[in-house]
N, CA, C and O of each residue as an XYZ file, in Angstrom:
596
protein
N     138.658     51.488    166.756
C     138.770     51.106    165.354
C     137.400     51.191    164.717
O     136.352     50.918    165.301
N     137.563     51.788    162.870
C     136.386     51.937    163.246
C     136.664     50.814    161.242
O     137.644     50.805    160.498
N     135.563     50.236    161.134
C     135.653     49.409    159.328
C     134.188     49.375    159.221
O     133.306     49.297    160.076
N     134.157     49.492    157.313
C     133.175     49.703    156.558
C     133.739     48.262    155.983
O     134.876     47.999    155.590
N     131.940     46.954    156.106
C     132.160     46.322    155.653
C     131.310     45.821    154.247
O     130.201     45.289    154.206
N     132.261     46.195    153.061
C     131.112     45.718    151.788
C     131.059     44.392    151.343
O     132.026     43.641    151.473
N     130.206     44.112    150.927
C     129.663     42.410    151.082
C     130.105     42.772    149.087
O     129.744     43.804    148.521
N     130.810     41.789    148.484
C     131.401     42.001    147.130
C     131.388     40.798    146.330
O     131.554     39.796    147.026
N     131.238     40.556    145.030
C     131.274     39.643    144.499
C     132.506     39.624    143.549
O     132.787     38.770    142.708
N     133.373     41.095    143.968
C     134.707     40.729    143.584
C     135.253     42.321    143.603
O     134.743     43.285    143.033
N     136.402     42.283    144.409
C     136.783     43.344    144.817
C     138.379     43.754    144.878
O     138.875     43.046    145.754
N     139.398     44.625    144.291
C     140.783     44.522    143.680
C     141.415     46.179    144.505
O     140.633     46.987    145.007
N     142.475     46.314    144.480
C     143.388     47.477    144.894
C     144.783     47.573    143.600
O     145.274     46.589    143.048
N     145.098     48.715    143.412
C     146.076     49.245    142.794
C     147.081     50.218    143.162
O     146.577     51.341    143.184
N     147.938     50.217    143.369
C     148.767     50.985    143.575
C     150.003     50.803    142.330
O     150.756     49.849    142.133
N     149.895     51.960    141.680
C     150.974     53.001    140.879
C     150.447     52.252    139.292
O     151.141     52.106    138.286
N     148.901     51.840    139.511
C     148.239     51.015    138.033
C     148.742     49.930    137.972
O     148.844     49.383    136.875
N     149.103     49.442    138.895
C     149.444     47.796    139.080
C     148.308     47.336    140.414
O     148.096     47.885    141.495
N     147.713     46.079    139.779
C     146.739     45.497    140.993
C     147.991     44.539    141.950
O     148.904     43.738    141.750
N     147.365     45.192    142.983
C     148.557     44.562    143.914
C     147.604     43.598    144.930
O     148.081     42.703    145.628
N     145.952     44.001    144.873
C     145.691     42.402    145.663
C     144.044     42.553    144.635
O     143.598     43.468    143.942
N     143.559     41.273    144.960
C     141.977     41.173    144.379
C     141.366     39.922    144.930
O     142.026     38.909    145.160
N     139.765     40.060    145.182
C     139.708     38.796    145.924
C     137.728     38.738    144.474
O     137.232     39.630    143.787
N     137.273     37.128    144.712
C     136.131     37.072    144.631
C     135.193     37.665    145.836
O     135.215     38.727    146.458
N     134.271     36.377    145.893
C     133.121     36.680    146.695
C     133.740     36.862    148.063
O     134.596     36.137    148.569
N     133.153     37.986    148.610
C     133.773     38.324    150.207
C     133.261     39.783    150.654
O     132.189     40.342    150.421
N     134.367     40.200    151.361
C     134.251     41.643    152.293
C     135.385     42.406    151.836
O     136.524     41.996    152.061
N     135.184     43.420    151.249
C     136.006     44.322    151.059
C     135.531     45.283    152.800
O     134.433     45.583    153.269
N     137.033     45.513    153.341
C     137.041     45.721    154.554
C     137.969     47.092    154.920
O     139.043     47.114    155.520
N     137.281     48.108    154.420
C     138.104     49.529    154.874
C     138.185     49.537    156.459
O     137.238     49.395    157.233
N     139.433     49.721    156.754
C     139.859     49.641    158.088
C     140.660     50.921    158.869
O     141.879     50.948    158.700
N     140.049     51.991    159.720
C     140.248     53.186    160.411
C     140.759     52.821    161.971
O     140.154     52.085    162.750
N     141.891     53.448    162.202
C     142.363     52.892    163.355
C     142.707     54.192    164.217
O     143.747     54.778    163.915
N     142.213     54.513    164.881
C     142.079     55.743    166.357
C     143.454     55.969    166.707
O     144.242     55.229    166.118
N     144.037     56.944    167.655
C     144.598     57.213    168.161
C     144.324     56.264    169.581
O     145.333     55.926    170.201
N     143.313     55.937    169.973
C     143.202     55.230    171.292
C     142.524     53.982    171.067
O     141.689     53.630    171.901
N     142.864     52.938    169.617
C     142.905     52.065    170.094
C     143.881     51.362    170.234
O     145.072     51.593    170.024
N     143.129     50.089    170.761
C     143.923     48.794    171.201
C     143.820     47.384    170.468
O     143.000     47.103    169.594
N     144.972     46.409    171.076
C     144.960     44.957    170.406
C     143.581     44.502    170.744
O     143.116     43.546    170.124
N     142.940     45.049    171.596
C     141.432     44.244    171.967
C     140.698     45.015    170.761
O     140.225     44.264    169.908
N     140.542     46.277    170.574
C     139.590     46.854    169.472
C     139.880     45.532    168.094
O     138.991     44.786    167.684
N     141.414     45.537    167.562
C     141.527     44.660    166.431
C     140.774     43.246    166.734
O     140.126     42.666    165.863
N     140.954     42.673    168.274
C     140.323     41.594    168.140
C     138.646     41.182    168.459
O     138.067     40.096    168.435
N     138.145     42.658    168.782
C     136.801     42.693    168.660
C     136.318     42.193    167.036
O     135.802     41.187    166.550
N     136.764     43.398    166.580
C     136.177     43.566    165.063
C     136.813     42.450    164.445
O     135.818     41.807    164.113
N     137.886     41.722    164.029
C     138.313     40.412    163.546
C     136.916     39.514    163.793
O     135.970     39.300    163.035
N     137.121     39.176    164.857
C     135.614     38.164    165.441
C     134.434     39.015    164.633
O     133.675     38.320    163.958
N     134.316     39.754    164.635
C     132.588     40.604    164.506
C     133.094     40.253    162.428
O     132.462     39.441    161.752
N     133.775     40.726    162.108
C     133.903     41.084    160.575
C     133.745     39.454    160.068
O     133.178     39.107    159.032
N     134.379     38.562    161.044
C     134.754     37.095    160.281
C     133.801     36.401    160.349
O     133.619     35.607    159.426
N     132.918     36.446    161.386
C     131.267     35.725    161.275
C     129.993     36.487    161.378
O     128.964     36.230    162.004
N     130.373     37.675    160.466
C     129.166     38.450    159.941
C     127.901     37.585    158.862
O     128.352     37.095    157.826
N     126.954     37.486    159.033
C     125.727     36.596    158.307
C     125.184     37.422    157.390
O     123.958     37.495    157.317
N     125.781     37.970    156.776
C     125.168     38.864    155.684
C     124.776     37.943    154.065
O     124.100     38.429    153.159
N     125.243     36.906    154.055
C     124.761     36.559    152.795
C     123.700     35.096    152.822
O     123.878     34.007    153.367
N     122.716     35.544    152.105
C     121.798     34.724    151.647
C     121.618     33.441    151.913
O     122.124     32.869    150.948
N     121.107     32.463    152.806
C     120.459     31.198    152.436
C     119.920     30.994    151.435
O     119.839     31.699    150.429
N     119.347     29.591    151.748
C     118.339     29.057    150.369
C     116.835     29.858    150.498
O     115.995     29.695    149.613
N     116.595     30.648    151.553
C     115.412     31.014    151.903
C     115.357     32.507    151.612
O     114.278     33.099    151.587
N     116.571     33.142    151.382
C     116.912     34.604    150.919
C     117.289     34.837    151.854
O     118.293     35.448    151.489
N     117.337     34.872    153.449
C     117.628     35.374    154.713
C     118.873     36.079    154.852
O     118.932     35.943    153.630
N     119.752     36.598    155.097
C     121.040     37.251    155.623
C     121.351     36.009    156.853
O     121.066     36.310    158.012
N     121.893     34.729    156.591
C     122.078     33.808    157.745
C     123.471     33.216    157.283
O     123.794     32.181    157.864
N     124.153     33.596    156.542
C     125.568     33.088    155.990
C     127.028     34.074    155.869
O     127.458     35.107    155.356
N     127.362     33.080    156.625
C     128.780     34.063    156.928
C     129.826     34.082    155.452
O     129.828     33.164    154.631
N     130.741     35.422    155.341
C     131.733     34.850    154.620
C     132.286     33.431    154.488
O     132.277     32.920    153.368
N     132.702     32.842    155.390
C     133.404     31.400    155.853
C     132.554     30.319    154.745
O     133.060     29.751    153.777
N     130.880     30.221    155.288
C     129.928     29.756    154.425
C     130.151     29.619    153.188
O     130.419     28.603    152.546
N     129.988     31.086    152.748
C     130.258     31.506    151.226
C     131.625     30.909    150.481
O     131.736     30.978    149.257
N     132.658     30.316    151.329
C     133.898     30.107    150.915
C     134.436     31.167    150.200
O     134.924     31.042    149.076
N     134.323     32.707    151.117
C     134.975     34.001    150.295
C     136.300     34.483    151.043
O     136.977     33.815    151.825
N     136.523     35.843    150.607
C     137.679     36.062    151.076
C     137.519     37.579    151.839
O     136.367     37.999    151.941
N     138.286     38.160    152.213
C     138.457     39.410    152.907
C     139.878     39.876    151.834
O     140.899     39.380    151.357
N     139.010     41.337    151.873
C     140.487     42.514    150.930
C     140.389     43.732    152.060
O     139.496     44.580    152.028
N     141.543     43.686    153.159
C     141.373     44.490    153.643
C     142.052     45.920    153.601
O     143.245     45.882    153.300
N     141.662     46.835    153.780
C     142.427     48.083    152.932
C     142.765     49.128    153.902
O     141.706     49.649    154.253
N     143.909     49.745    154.578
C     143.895     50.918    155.543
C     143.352     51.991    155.062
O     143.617     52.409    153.935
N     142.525     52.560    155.871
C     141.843     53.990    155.466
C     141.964     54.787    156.783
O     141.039     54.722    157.593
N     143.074     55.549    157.043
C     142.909     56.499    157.914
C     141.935     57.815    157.834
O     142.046     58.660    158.722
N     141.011     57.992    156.812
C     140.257     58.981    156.577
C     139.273     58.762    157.058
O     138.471     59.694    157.122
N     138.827     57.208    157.706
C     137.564     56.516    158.440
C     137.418     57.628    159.205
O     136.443     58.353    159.007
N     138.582     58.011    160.431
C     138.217     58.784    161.576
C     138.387     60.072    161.583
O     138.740     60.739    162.556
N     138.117     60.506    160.384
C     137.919     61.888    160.036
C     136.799     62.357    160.566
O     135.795     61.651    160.460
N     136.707     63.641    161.251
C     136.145     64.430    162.211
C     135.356     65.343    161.369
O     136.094     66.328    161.348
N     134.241     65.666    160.603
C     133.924     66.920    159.954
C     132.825     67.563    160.651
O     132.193     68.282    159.877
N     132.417     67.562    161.714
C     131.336     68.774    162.373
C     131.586     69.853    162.167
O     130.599     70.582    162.265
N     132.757     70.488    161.837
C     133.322     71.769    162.055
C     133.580     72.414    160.706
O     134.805     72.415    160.582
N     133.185     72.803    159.947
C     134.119     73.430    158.781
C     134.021     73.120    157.728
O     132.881     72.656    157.689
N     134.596     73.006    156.397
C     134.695     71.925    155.457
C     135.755     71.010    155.152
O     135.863     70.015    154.436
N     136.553     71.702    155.973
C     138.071     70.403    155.647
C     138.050     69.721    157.355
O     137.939     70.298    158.437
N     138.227     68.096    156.966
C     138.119     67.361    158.097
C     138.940     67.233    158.937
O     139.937     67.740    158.421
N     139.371     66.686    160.490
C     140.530     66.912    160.944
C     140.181     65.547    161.004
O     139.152     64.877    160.918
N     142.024     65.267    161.275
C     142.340     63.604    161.120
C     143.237     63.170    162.573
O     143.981     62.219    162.816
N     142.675     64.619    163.577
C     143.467     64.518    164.981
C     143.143     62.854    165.424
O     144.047     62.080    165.739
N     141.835     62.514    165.387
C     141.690     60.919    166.006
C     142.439     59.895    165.098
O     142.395     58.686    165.327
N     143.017     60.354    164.223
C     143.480     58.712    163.237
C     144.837     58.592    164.489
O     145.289     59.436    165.263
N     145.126     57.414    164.291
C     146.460     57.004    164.691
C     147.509     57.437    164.492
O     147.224     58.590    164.170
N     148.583     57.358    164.442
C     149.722     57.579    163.635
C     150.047     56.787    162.754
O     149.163     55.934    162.675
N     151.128     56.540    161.787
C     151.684     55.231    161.136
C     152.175     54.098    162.254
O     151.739     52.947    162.275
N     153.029     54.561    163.054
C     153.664     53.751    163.765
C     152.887     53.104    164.944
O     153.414     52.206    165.601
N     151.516     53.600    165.240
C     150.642     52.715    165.750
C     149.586     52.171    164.746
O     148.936     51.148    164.961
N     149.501     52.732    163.935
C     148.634     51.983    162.994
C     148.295     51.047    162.091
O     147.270     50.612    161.566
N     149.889     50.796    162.056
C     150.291     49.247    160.913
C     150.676     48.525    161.684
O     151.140     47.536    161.115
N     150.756     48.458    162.861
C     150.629     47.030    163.689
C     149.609     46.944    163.978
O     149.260     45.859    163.513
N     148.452     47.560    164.685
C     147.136     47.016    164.574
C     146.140     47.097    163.443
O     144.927     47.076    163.655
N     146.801     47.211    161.935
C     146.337     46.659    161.021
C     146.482     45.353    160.821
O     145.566     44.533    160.758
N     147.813     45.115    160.703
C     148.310     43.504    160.681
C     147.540     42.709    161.639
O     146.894     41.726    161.274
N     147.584     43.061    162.715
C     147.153     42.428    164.036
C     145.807     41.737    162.942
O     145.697     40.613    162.451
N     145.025     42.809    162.861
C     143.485     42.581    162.414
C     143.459     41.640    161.248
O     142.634     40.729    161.177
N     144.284     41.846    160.421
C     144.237     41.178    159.192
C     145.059     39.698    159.895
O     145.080     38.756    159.103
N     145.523     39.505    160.868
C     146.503     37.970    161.115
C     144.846     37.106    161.899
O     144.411     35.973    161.692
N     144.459     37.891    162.532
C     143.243     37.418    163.355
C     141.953     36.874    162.583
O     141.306     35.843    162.769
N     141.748     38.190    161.398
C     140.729     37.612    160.188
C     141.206     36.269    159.451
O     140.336     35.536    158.981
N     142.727     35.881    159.320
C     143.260     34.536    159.126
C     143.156     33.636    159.385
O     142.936     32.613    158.735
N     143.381     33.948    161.052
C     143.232     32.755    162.049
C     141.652     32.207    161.875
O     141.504     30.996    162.038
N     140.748     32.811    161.633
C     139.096     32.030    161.379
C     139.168     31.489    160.602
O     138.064     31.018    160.330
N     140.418     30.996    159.484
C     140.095     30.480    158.505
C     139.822     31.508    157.022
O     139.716     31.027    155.894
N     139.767     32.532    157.241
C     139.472     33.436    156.161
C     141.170     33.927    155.292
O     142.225     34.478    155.605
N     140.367     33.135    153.767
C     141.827     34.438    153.030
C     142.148     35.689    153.214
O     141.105     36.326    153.069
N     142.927     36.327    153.429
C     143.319     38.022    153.531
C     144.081     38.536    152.576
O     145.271     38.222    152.542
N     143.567     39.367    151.682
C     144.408     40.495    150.775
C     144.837     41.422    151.483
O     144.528     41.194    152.653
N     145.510     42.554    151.352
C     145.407     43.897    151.684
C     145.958     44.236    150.717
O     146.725     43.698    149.919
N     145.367     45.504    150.865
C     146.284     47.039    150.494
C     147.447     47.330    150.767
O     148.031     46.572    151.542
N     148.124     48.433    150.267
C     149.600     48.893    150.664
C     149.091     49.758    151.613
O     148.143     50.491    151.330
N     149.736     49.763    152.982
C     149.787     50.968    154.333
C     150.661     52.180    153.770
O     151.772     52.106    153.245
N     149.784     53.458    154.043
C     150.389     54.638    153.540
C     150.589     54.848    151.734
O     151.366     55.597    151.143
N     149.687     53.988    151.237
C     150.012     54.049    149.579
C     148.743     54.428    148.980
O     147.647     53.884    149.111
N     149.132     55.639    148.174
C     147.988     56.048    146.957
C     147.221     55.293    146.367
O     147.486     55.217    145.167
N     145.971     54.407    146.847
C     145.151     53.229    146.517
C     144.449     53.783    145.398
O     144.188     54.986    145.419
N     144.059     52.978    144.290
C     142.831     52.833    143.847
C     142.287     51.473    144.086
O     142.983     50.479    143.878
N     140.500     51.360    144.717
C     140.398     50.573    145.005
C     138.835     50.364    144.603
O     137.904     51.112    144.900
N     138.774     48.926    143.707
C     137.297     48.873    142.929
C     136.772     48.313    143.346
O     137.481     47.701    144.144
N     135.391     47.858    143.428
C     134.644     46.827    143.917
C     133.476     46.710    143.491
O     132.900     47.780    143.296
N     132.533     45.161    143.129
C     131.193     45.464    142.647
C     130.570     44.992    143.592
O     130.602     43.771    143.742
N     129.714     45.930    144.635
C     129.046     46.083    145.863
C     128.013     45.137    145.352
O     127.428     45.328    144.286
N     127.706     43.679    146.458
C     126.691     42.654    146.021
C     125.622     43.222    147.507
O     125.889     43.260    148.708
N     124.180     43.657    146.617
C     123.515     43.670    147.237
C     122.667     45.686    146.565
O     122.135     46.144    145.554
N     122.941     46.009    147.492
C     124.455     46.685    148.041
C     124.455     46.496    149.381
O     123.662     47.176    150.033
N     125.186     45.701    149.966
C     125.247     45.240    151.578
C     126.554     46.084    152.119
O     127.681     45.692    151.816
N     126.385     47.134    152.846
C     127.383     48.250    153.351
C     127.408     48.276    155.053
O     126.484     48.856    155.622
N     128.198     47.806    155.637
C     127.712     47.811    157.188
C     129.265     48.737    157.543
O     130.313     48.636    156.905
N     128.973     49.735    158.891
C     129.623     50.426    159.442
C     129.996     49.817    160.798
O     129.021     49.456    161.458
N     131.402     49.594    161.447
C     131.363     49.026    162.469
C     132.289     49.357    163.331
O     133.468     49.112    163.073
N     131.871     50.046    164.651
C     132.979     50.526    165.361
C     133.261     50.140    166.899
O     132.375     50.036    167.747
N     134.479     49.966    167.098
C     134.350     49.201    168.361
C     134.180     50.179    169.477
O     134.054     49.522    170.510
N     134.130     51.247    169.686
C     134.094     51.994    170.707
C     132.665     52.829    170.913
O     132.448     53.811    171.624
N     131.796     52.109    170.062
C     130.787     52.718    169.759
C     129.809     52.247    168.979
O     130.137     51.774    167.891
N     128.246     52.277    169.408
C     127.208     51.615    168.763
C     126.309     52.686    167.963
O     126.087     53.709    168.611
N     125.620     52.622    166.364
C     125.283     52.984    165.815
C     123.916     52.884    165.779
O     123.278     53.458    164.896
């Protein structure tokens, strides 16, 4: 699994020009799910995404978790995360999942980001998103469980 996490001071999804979720201060959380992962990948990154310290103390530091902040998580499926482009100009999407493995270990991820105590939006799975956000910072972290950056 692989998620882009943006640190937001308010972040919304649309599908068909209707907002169908929006959160304040939090993580807008694009979420890419492999062909080979697993319920452990979702429950790596749940833990890693839910007590990330990216926002500010009184001292300026990066020492405060979402939870801290009293924010929320908008998490959004993006099977285009594990898009492959070394080769060519059009990307292959052989590593994404399928649907039918991929919206259960979305849920999975988004029930687990719950369980810490964190609100959860999402996105529609498999739906034509528009999705806005005003990037605070700009704090952008890449995070993949099968692999260190």
């Amino acid at each position: 699994m692989r998620v882009v996490v943006q640190r937001v001071s308010r972040a919304w999804v649309e599908v068909d020009g209707q907002q169908v979720a929006s959160i304040g201060v939090g993580f807008l959380v694009l979420v890419g799910i492999g062909a080979d992962d697993t319920e452990e990948d979702a429950r790596w990154l749940a833990r890693k995404v839910s007590h990330l310290r990216v926002f500010e103390d009184e001292e300026g530091k990066m020492n405060r978790s979402v939870a801290d902040q009293k924010g929320a998580i908008l998490a959004v499926p993006n099977f285009t995360l594990l898009a492959d482009c070394r080769k060519g100009n059009r990307p292959s999407f052989t590593a994404a999942a399928d649907p039918e493995k991929a919206a259960p270990l979305f849920d999975l991820f988004c029930s687990l980001v719950q369980s810490y105590g964190l609100p959860v939006q999402t996105g529609v799975f498999r739906a034509k998103m528009a999705v806005g956000l005003v990037n605070d910072g700009p704090v952008t972290l890449l995070l993949d469980s099968k692999r260190e950056f």
